[in-house]
C-alpha positions as CSV (number, residue, x, y, z in Angstrom):
1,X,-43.7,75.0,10.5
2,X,-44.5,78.6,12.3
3,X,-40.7,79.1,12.5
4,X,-37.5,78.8,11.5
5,X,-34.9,76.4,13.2
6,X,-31.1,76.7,12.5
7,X,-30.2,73.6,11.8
8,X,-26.9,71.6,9.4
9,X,-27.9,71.2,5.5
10,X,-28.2,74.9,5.1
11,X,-29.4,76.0,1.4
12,X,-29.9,79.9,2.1
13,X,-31.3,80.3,-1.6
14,X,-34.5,78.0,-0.2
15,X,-35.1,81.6,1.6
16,X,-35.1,84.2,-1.3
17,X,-38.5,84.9,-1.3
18,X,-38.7,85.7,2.0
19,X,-41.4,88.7,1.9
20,X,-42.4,91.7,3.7
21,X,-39.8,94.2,5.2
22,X,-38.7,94.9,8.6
23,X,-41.0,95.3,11.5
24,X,-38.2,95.9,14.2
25,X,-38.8,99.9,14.0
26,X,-36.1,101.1,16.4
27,X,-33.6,100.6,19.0
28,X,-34.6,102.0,22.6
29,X,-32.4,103.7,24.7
30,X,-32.2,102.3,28.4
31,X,-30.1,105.4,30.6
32,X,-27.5,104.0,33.0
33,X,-28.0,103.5,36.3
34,X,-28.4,101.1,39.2
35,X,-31.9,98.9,39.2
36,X,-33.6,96.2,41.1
37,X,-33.2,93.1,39.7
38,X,-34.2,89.3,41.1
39,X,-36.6,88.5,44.3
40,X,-37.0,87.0,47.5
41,X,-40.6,85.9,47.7
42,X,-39.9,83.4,44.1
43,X,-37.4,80.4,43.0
44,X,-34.0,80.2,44.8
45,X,-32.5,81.2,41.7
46,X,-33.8,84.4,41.4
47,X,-32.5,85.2,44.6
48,X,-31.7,87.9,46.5
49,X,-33.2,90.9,45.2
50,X,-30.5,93.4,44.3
51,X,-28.9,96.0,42.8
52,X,-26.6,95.6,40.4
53,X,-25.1,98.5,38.0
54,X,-25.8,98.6,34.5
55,X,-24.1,101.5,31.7
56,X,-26.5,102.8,29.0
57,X,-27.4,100.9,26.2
58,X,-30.1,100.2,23.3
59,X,-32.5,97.3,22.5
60,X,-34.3,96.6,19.9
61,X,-37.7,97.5,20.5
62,X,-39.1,93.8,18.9
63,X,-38.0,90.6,19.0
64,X,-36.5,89.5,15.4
65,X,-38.8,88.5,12.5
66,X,-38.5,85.2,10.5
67,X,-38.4,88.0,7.1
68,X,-35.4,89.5,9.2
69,X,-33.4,86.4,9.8
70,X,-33.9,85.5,6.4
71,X,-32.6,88.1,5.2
72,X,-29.4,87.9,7.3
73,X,-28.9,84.1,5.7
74,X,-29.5,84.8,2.1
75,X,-26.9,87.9,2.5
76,X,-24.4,86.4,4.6
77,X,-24.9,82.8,3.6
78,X,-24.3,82.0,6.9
79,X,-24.0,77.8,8.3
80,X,-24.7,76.9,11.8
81,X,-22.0,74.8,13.8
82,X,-24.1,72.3,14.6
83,X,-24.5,69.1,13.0
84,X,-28.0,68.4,14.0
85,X,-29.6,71.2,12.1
86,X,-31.0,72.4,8.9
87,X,-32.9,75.5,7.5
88,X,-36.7,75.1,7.0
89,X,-38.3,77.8,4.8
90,X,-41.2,79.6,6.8
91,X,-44.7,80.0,6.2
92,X,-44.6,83.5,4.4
93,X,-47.9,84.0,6.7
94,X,-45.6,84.3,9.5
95,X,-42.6,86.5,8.1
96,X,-43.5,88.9,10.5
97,X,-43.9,86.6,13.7
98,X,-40.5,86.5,16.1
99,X,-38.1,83.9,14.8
100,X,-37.0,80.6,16.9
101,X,-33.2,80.3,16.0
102,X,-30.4,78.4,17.9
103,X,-28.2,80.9,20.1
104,X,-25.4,80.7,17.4
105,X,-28.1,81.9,14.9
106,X,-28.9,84.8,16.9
107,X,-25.0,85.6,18.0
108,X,-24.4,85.9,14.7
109,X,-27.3,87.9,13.1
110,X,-26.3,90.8,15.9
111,X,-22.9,90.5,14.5
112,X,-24.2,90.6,11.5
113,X,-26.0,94.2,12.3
114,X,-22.7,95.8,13.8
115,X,-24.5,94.6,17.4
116,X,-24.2,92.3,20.0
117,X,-27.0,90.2,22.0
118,X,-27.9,91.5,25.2
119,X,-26.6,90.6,29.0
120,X,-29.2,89.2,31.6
121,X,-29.0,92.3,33.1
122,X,-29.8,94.3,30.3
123,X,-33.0,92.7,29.3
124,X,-34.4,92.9,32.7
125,X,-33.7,96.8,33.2
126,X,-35.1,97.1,29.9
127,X,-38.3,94.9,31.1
128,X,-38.4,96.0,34.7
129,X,-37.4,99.7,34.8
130,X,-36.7,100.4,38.0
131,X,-39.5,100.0,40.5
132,X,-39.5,96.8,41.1
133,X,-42.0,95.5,38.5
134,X,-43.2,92.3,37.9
135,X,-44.3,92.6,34.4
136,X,-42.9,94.9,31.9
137,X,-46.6,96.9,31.8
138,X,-46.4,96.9,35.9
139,X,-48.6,94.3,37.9
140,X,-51.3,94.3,36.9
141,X,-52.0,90.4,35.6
142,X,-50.9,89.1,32.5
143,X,-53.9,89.5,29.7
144,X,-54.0,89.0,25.9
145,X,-53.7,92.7,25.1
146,X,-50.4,92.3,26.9
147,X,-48.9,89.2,26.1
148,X,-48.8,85.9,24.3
149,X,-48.8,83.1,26.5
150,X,-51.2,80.2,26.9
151,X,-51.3,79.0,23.3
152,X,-50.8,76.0,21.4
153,X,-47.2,74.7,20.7
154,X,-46.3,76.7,17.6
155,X,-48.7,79.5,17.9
156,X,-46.6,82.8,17.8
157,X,-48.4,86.3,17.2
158,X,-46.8,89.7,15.5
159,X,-44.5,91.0,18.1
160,X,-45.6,95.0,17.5
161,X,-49.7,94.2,18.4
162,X,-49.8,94.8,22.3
163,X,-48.3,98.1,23.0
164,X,-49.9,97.6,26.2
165,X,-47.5,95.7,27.3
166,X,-44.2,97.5,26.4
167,X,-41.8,98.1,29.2
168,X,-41.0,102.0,30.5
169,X,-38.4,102.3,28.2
170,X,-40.8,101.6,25.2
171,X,-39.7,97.8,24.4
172,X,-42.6,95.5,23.3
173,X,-43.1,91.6,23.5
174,X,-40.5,91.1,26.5
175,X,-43.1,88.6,28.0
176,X,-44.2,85.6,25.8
177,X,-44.4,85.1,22.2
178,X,-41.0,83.6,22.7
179,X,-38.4,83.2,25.1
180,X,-34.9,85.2,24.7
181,X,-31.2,84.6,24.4
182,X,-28.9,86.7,26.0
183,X,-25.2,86.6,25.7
184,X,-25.0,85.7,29.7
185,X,-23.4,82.6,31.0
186,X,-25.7,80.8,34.2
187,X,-24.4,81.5,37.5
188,X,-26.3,82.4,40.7
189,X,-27.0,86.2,41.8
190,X,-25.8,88.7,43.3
191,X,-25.5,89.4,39.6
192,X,-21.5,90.8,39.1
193,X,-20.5,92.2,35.6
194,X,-16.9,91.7,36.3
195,X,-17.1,88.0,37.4
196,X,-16.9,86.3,33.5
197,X,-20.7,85.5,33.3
198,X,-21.4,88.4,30.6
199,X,-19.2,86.6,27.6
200,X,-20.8,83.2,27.4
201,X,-18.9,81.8,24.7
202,X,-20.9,78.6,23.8
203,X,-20.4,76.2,26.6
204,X,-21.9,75.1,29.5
205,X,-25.4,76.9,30.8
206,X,-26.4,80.0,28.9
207,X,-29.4,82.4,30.2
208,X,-33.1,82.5,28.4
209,X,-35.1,85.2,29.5
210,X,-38.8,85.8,29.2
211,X,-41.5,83.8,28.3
212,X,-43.3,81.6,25.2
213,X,-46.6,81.5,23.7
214,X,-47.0,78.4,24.9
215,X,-46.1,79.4,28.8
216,X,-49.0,79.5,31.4
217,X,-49.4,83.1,33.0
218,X,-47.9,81.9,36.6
219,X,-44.8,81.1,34.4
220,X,-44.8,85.2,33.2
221,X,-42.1,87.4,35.0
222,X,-39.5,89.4,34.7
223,X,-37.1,87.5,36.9
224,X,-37.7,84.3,35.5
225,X,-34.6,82.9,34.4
226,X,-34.0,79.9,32.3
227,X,-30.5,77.8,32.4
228,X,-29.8,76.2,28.7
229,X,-27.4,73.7,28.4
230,X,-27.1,74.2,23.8
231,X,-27.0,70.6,23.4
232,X,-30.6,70.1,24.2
233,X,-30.9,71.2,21.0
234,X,-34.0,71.8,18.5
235,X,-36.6,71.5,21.9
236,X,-35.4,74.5,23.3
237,X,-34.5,76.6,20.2
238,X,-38.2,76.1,19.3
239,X,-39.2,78.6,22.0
240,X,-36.0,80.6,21.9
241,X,-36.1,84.1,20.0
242,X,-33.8,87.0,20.5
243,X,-33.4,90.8,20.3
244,X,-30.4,92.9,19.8
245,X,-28.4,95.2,21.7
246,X,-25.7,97.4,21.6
247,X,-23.7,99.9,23.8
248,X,-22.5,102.6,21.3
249,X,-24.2,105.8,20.8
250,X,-26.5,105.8,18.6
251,X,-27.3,109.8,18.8
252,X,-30.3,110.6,16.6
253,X,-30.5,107.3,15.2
254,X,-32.3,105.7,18.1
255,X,-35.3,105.2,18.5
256,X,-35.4,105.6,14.6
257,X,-35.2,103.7,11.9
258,X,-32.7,100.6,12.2
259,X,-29.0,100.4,9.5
């Protein structure tokens, strides 16, 4: 298996040889300010275009590596909730490729890092910019150079290979390899900070953002949102990676070397 999948039966020793350091080379600084977000000319759920608020803060400019998450379990010996999963070892061929963890998995490896993951509207400023965008790289179609969509089940790429597609703020794989968690909780737009959706806790829909390797280009946008109920289990995780974020001030640290 390509990945790893947080599931119950957790041996984090199985994971000690887990080679290769870091690839996630930095956390990018997105300023505050207001930004387009959503559209009218796609699915209802992505409407109305508008334009919500959003204070600064810093992603991580990849998505995180199976070597990284390994790391995290064999230091913090960490067990998932759920009893319907287990820890495979991964191929070290793909220590470096984004890892598919459960949304408990990747709550807990920002923690983990002093960080938190992002909100909904976070990850789309930081994919979108401001202008209205539909891909991270602009509009200009999706293309290999870009992206990885369009691939076998399974088939995940190094997330630092297409710079071509990093967003204006410098963040890079936003658009297939695999899809992302956020720490939103579902509800429809106008998007509002203050209305409880920014601290899903575990229950009912949470929002995936992005797209997978395995994704068709029409399904490639930054607006795309997906509603995950958790129970659904290993299907989704399989095409769920993640990225950290984090609203303190990083200074001279960003976009750096990551603690």
């Amino acid at each position: 298996m390509r990945w790893i999948i947080v599931l119950v039966g957790l041996v984090a020793g199985a994971l000690a040889a887990a080679p290769g350091p870091a690839l996630a080379d930095g956390m990018m600084l997105v300023q505050a300010g207001a930004f387009w977000m959503g559209r009218d000319d796609g699915p209802s759920g992505e409407a109305p275009l508008h334009r919500p608020y959003v204070g600064d803060f810093w992603i991580e400019r990849h998505k995180v590596s199976n070597a990284e998450f390994a790391e995290f379990l064999n230091e913090h010996r960490w067990v998932p909730p759920s009893r319907e999963s287990r820890v495979e070892s991964f191929d070290p061929a793909y220590a470096n490729h984004p890892v598919a963890v459960s949304w408990f998995g990747a709550r807990e490896y920002c923690a983990w890092h002093g960080r938190r993951l992002p909100t909904e509207a976070e990850w789309e400023k930081a994919a979108r910019g401001v202008d209205q965008r539909q891909y991270p790289w602009g509009d200009a179609p999706p293309t290999p150079t870009r992206a990885v969509f369009g691939l076998a089940r399974g088939a995940t790429q190094k997330g630092d290979m297409r710079p071509a597609g990093a967003s204006p703020y410098g963040v890079h794989d936003l658009l297939g390899n695999l899809r992302e968690w956020t720490s939103t909780t579902f509800k429809p737009y106008p998007y509002r900070h203050d209305d409880g959706r920014e601290s899903f806790t575990g229950v009912g829909l949470v929002v995936m953002r992005g797209a997978s390797h395995d994704d068709p280009a029409a399904e490639l946008s930054v607006t795309r949102r997906w509603a995950v109920a958790l129970r659904d289990g290993a299907p989704v995780q399989q095409l769920a990676g993640f990225r950290c974020a984090t609203s303190d001030d990083l200074g001279e640290v960003a976009p750096g070397g990551r603690r």
